[in-house]
C-alpha positions as CSV (number, residue, x, y, z in Angstrom):
1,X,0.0,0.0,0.0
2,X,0.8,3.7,-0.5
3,X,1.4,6.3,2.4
4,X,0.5,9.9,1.4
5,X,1.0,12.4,4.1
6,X,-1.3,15.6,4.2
7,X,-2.9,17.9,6.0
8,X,-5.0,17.3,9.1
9,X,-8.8,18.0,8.2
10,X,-9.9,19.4,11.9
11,X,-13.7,19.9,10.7
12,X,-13.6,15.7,9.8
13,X,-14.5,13.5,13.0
14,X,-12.7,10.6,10.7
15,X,-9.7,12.7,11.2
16,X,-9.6,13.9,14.7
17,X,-10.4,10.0,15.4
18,X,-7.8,8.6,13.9
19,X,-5.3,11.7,15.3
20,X,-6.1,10.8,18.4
21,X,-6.0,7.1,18.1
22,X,-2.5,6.9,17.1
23,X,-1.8,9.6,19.7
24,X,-2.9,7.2,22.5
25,X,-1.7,4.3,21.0
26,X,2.0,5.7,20.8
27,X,1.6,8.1,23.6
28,X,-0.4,6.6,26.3
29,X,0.9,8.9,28.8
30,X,-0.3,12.5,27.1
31,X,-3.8,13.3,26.9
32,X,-5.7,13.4,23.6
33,X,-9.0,13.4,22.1
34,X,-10.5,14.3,18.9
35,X,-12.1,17.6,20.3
36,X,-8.6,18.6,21.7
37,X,-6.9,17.9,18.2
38,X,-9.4,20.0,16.2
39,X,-9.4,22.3,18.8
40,X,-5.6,23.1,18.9
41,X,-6.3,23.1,15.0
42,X,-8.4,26.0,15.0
43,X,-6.7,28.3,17.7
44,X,-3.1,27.6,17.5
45,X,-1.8,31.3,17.3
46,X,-1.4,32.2,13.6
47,X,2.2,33.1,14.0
48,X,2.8,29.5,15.2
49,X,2.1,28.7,11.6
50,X,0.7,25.5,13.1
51,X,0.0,22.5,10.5
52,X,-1.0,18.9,11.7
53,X,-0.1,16.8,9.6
54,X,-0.8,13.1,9.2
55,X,-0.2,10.1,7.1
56,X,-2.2,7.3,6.0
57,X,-2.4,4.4,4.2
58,X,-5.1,2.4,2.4
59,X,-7.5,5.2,4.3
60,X,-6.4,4.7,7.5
61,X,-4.3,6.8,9.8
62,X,-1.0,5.7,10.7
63,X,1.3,8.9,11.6
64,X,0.8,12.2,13.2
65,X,3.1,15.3,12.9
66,X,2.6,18.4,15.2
67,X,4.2,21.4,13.3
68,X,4.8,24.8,14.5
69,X,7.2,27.7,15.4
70,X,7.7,28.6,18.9
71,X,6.3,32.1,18.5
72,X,7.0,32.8,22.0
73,X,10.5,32.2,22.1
74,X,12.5,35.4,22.5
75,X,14.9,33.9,20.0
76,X,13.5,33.8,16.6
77,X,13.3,30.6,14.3
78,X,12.8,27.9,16.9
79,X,10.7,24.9,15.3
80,X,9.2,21.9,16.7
81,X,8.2,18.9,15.0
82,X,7.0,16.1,16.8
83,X,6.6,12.9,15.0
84,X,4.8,9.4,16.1
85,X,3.4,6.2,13.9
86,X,1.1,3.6,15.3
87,X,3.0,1.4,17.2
88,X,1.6,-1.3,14.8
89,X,2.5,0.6,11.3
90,X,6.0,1.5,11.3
91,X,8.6,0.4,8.7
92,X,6.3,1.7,5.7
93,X,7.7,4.8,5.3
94,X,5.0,7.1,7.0
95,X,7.3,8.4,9.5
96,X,10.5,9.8,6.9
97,X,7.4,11.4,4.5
98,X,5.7,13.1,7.8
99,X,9.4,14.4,8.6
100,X,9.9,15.7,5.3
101,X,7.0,17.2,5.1
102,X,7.1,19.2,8.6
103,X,11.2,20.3,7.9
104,X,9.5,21.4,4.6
105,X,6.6,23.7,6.3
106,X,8.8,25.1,8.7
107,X,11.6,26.3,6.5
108,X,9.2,28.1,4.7
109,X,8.3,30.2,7.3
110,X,11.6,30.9,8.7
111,X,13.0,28.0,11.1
112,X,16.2,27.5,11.0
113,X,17.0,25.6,14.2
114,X,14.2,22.3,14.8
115,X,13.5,20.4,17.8
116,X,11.9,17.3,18.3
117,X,10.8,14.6,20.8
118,X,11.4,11.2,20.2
119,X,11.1,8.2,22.6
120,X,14.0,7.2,23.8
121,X,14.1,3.4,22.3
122,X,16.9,2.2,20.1
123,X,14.9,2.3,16.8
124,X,13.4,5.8,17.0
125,X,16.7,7.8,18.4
126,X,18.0,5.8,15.3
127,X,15.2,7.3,13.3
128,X,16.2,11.0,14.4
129,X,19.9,9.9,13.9
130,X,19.5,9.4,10.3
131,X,17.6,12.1,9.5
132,X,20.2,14.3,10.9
133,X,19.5,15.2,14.3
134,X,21.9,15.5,17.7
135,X,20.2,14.5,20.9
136,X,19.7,16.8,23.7
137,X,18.2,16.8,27.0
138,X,15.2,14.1,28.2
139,X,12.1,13.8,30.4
140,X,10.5,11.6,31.7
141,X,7.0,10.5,32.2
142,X,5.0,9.6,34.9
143,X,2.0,7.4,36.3
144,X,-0.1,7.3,39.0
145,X,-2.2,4.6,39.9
146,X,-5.2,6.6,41.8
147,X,-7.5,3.4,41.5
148,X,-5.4,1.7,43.5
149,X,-2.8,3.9,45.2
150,X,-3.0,5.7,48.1
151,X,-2.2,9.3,48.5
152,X,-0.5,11.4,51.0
153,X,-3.4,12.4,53.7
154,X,-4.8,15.8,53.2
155,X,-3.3,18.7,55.2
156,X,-4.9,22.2,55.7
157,X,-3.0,25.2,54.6
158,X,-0.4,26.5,56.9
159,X,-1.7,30.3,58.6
160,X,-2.2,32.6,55.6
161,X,-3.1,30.5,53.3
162,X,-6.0,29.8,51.5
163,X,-6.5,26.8,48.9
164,X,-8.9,27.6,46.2
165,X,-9.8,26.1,42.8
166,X,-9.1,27.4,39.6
167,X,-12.8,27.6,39.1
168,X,-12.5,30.5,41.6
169,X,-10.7,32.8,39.2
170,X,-13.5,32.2,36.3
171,X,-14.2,36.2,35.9
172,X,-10.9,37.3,36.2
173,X,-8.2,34.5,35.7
174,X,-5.5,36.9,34.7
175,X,-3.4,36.7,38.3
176,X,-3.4,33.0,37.3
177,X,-2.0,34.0,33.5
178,X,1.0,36.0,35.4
179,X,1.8,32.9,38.0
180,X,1.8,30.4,35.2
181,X,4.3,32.8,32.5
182,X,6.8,33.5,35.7
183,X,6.7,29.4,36.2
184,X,7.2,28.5,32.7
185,X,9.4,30.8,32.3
186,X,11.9,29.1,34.9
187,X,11.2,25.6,33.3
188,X,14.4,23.4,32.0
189,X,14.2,23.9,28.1
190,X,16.4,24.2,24.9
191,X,14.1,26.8,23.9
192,X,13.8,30.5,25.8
193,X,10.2,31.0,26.1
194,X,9.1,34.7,27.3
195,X,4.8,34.1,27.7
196,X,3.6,37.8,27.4
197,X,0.2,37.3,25.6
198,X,-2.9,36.6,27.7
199,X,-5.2,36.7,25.0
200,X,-3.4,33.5,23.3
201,X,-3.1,32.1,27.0
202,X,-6.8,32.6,27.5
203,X,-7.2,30.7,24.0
204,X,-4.1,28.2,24.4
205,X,-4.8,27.4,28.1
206,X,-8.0,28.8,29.8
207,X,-10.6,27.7,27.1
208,X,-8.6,24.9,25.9
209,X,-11.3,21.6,26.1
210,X,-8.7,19.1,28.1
211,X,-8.1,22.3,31.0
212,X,-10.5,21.2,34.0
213,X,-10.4,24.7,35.9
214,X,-12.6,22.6,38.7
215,X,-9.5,20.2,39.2
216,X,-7.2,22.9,39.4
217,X,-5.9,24.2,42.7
218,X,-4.2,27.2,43.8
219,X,-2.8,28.3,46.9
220,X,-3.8,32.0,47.7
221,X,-2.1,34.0,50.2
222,X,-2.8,38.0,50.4
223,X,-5.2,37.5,47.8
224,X,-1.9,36.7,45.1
225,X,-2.0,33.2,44.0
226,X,1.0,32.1,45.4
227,X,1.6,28.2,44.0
228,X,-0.7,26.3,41.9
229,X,-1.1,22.7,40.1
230,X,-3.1,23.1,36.8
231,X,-5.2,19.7,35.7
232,X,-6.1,18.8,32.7
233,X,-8.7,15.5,32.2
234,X,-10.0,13.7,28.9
235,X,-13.3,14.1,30.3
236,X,-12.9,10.3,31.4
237,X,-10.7,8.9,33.9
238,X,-7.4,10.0,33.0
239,X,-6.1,13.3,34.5
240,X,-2.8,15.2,34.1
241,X,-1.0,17.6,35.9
242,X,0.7,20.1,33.3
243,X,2.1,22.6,35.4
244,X,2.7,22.7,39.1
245,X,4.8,25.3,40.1
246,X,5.2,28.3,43.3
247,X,6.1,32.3,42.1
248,X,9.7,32.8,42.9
249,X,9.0,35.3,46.3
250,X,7.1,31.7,47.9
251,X,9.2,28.7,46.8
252,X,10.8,26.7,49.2
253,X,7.6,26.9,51.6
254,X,5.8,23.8,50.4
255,X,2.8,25.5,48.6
256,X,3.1,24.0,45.1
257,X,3.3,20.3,47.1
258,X,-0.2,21.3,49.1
259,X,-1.6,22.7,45.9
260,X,-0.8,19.3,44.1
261,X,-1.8,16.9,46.8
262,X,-5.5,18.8,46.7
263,X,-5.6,18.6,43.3
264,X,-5.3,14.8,43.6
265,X,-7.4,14.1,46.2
266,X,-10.4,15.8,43.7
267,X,-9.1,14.4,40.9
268,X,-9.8,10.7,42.9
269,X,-13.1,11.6,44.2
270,X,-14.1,13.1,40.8
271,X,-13.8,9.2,39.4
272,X,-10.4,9.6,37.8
273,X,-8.3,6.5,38.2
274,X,-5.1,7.5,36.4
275,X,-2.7,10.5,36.8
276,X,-0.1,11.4,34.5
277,X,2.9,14.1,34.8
278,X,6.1,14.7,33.1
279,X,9.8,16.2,34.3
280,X,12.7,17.6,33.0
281,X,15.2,14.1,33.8
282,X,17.1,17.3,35.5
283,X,14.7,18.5,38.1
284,X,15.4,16.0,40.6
285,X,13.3,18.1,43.4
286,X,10.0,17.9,41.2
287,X,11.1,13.8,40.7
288,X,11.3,13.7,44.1
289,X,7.8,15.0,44.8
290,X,6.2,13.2,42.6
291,X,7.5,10.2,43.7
292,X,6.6,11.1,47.1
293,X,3.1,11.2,45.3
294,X,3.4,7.8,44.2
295,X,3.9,8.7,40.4
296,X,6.0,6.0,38.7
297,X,8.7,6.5,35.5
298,X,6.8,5.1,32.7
299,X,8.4,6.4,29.8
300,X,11.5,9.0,28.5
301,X,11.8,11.4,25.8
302,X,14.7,12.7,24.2
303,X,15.1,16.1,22.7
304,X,16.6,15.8,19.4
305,X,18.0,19.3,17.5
306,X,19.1,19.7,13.9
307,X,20.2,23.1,12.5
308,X,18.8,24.4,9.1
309,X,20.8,25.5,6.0
């Protein structure tokens, strides 16, 4: 059979499906459905120059490729390609067409440095390898078993301290825009991000159909959200935290823990019976917390780079 790659149809359920299918299949550990991927599809910021690709054979859908800039980098030309085949459909040539394809898009509009994740097993750092990429740093992923695991005990907020949900800033969740840009902002990364633009975060983060403001927790003290842990469900059972993180003036106070452990403990009662996470393999203090959690290393990633022209 023949693989043709081309563009993502977000407004086709067929699509999204089949998106997200081989999104789960190869990714079990990141939440996707097909109302994210159309979603993200129709609000990406345009300078992203966002274009999901995927490729398919014989009708069916065996490769995805998310393809963008990383407009919010202060350093121009950063690109990201991300790249992943049914576990079940590789060796056909889907991957090498989707790769070509995205390094083709994103020349055109003015990458000239490209990153890209890629499990770390033998065959796809190979993969990368030969297509011309160096590896950089990793992360891991990680599991929870809330079904069956049992989770630090609840503990009320030290004096001065209030926990609240993210639900709680509904009419005005710009304080939580300004904790989550100085967090990211500090995060291990090849690429400088500077996150300046609440409009795209209200789009990007706030309205985005996976964010579950009610799981969300924040810890408040002087009315300033202080630490935070934002969720993000499938609508289902499985829940992820994507950010967990304390503004610079309260770290070291156990806040973003407290925030995290709430955020759990809702999660569970809510009927969700899997948690997932992911670390820089560098940040050893947020490894250790969430092993403290009970989180498990179910998977790596490598960060692979290759320089244009």
């Amino acid at each position: 059979m023949t693989v043709i790659v081309r563009d993502l149809r977000p407004d086709v359920r067929a699509d999204t499906e089949g998106f997200a299918r081989v999104r789960r299949l190869a990714l079990p550990f990141i939440l996707f459905t097909p109302e994210s991927i159309a979603y993200d599809a129709a609000h990406m910021h345009p300078d992203a120059h966002y274009r999901p690709l995927v490729a398919e054979e014989d009708g069916e859908i065996i490769g995805t490729a998310q393809v963008h800039l990383a407009h919010e980098s202060r350093e121009p030309g950063q690109g990201n390609l991300n790249v992943y085949v049914h576990p079940g459909r590789t060796r056909r040539g889907a991957g090498s067409r989707l790769v070509r394809a995205a390094e083709e898009h994103l020349a055109s509009v003015g990458a000239t440095r490209l990153f890209a994740w890629v499990l770390d097993e033998p065959g796809n750092r190979a993969f990368a390898e030969r297509h011309g990429y160096r590896s950089s740093r990793s992360a891991h992923f990680l599991r929870l078993d809330l079904a069956n695991g049992t989770l630090p005990p609840l503990q009320d907020p030290p004096p001065g301290v209030e926990l609240r949900t993210g639900a709680d800033f509904a009419d005005d969740p710009r304080p939580l825009f300004a904790l989550d840009a100085e967090t990211m902002s500090d995060e291990p990364s090849d690429i400088a991000y500077e996150f300046t633009d609440y409009e795209a975060w209200l789009v990007e983060t706030w309205r985005h159909p996976l964010f579950s403001p009610e799981l969300t927790s924040v810890a408040v003290v002087d009315g300033r959200p202080a630490a935070f842990s934002a969720a993000r469900t499938d609508g289902g059972t499985r829940y992820g935290t994507v950010m967990t993180g304390a503004a610079r003036a309260f770290r070291g106070r156990g806040l973003a823990k407290l925030a995290k452990n709430h955020s759990l403990h809702r999660a569970r009662a809510a009927g969700c019976t899997e948690a997932f996470t992911g670390n820089d393999a560098g940040n050893g203090p947020m490894i250790a917390i969430n092993k403290w959690f009970g989180y498990e290393i179910c998977g790596t990633e490598v960060r692979y780079v290759r320089e244009l022209g």
